[in-house]
C-alpha positions in Angstrom: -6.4 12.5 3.3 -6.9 8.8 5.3 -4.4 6.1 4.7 -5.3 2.9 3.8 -2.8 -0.6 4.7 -4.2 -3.8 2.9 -2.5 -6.7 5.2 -4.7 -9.4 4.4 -3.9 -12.6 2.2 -2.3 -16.0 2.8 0.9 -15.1 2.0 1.4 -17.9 0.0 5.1 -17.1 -1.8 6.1 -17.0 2.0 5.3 -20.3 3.0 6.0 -22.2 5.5 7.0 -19.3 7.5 2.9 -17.4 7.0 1.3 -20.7 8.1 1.9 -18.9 11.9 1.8 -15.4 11.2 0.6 -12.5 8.9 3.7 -12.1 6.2 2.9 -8.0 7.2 4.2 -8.9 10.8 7.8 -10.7 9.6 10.9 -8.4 10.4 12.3 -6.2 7.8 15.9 -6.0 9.8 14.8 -4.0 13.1 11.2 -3.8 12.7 8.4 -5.8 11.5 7.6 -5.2 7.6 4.0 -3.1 8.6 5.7 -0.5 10.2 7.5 0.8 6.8 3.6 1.2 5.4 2.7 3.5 8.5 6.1 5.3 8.5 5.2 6.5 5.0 1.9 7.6 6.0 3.0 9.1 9.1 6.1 11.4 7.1 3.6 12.4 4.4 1.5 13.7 7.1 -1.4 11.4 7.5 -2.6 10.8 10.9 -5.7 8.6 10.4 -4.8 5.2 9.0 -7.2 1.6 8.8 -5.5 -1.5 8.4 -7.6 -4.1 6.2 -6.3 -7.6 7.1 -8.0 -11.1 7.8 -9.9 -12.7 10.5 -7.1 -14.6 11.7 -4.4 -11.8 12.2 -6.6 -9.1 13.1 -5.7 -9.4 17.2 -1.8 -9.8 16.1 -1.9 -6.2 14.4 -3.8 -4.7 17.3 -1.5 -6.2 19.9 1.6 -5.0 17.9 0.1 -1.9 17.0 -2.6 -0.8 19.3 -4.4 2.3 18.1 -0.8 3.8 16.7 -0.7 6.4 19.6 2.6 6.1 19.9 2.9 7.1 16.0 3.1 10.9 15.5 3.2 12.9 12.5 6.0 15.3 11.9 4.1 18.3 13.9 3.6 16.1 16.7 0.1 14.8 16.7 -0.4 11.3 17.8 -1.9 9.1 14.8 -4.8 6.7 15.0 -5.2 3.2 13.7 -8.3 1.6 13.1 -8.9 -2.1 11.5 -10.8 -3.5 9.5 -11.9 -7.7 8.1 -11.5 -8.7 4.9 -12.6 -12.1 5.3 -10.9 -13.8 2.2 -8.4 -12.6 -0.2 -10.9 -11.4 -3.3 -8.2 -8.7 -4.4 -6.8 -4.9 -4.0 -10.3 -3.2 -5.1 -12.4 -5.4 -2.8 -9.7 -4.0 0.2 -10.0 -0.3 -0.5 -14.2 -0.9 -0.8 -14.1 -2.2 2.8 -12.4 1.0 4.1 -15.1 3.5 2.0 -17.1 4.1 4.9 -14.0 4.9 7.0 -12.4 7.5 4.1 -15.8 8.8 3.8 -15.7 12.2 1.4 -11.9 12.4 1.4 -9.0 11.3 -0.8 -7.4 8.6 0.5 -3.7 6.9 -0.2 -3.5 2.9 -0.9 0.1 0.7 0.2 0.4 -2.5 0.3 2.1 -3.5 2.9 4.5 -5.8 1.8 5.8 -2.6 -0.5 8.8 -1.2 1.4 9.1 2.6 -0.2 12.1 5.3 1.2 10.7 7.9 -0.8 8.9 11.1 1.0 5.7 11.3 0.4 4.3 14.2 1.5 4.8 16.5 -1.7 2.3 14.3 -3.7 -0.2 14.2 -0.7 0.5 17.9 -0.2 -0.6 18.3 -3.9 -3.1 16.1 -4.9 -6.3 17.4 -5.4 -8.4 15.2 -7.5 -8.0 11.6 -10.0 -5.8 9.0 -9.1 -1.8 8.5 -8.7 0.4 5.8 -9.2 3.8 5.5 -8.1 6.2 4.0 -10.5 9.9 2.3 -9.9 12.3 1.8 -12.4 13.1 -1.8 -13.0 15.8 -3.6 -14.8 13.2 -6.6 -15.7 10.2 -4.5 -17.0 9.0 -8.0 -18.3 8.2 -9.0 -15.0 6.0 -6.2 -14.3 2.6 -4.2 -14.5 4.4 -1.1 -17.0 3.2 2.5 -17.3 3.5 4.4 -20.4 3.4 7.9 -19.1 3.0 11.4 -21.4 4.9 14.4 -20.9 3.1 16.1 -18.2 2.7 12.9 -16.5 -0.6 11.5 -17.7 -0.5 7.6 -17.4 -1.4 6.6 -21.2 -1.5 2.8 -20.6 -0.2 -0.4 -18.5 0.4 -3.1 -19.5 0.6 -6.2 -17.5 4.2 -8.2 -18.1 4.7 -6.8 -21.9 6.8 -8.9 -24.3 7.8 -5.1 -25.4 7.9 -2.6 -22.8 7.6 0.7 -23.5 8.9 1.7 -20.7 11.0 0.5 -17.5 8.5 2.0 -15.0 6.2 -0.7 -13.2 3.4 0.0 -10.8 4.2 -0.3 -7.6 1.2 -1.1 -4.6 1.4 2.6 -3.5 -1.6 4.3 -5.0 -3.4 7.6 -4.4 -7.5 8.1 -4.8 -10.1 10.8 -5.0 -13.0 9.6 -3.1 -15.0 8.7 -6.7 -12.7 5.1 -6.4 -15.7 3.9 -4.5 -18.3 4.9 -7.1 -15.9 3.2 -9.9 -16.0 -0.2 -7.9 -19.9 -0.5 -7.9 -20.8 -2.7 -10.4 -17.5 -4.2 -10.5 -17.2 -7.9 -11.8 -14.5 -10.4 -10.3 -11.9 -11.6 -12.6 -11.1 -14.8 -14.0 -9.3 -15.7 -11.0 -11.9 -14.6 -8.7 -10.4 -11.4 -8.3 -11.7 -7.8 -7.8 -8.9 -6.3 -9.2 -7.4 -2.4 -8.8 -6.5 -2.5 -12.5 -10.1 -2.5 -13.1 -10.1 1.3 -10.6 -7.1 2.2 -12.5 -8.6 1.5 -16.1 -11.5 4.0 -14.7 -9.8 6.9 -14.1 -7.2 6.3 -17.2 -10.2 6.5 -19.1 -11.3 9.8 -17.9 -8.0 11.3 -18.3 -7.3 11.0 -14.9 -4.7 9.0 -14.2 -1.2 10.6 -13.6 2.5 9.0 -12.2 5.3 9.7 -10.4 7.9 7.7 -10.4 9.7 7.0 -7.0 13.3 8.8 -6.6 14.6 6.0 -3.9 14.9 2.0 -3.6 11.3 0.1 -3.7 10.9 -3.5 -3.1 8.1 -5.8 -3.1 9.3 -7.8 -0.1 6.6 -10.5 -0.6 8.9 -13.7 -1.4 11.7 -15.0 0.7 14.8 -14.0 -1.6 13.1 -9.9 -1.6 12.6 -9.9 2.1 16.2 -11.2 2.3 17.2 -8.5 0.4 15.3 -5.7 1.5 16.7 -6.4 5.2 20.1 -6.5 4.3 19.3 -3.2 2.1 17.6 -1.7 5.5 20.7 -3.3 7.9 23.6 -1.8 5.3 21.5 1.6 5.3 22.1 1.8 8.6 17.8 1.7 9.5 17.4 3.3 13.1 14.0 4.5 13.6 12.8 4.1 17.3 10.1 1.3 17.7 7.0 2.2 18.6 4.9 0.6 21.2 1.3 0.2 21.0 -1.6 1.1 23.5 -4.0 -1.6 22.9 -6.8 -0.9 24.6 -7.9 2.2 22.7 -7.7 -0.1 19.3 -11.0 0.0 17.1 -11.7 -2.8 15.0 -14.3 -1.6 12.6 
């Protein structure tokens, strides 16, 4: 399985402060907010990771970052980063067509990276062999939310985008799991009314094939894409006592597809 980082967008609920930098590159208490995306990927195992950002940012990441050398997984091999351009914001489903070529005929798992998620994920990776996965969160404020209606043996039934009437408290988080027939589902794929190639469109896909399934997150998730959450999430992260060593990058060995 490859790991997939969409960094890209203008960051807009983080202005002025993402008029000079990538919101992906802003400090989450120690660290900067990209490095809890990679950390996930690196404890589930995944060694191979492409970040998708914009034109602008691209040389920030790789100067940060480098080729993630300095990364390893938890039996000690060194990781590799690759990037890749999205040249304008046209949604989540345009990101993860940009990296097909790079995932090729493997599975791949999808986080944005303004998500910050605790959980481990290597269990799911470890088992998934085919459809999608999303990860759920309970929320106190399903309103507010993209909401999964899951079956007993975990088969995601519907979601519904900010329902008047939940029917459940579980929203969608940006952590997502694919089978490599995501590609084939975004060919042919029309933009939405805001201009938009939008994963709910991937998501609808498998759902309708019986093949999309949940699990809902055991640990503390935020979003950390607005002031007041990344306010939050760092003191969550600085109260939590957050001390993973900082990686340094080797930049020259970076590869910007």
């Amino acid at each position: 399985m490859k790991g997939i980082i969409l960094a890209g967008g203008f960051g807009t609920r983080l202005h002025p402060i993402t008029k000079v930098t990538n919101k992906h590159l802003l400090p989450v208490y120690n660290k900067p907010m990209i490095y809890y995306s990679i950390e996930a990927m690196v404890k589930a195992g995944i060694g191979r990771i492409m970040i998708v950002t914009n034109p602008g940012h691209v040389e920030d990441f790789v100067n940060l970052l480098g080729s993630g050398g300095d990364f390893k997984t938890p039996d000690g091999q060194r990781i590799q980063i690759v990037y890749a351009i999205q040249d304008k914001p046209s949604g989540l489903a345009d990101g993860l067509w940009i990296a097909r070529d790079y995932v090729g005929l493997e599975s791949c798992l999808m986080i944005l990276g303004d998500n910050i998620i605790l959980d481990d994920l290597s269990p799911h990776v470890k088992a998934f062999k085919s459809g999608a996965t999303l990860f759920l969160a309970k929320v106190p404020d399903p309103e507010r939310y993209s909401i999964a209606n899951v079956g007993a043996r975990g088969t995601v039934l519907s979601v519904e985008e900010k329902p008047k009437a939940p029917k459940s408290n579980l929203a969608v988080t940006g952590i997502y799991m694919y089978d490599n027939t995501c590609f084939a589902k975004c060919v042919g794929q029309k933009p939405s009314a805001r201009g938009q190639y939008e994963i709910t469109d991937i998501n609808d896909r498998y759902q309708q094939e019986g093949a999309l399934r949940a699990v809902t997150l055991k640990e503390p998730w935020f979003d950390a894409g607005t002031v007041e959450s990344l306010l939050e999430v760092s003191n969550f992260m600085k109260a939590r006592g957050a001390t993973e060593a900082v990686a340094m990058p080797n930049v020259k060995e970076a590869v910007v597809a």
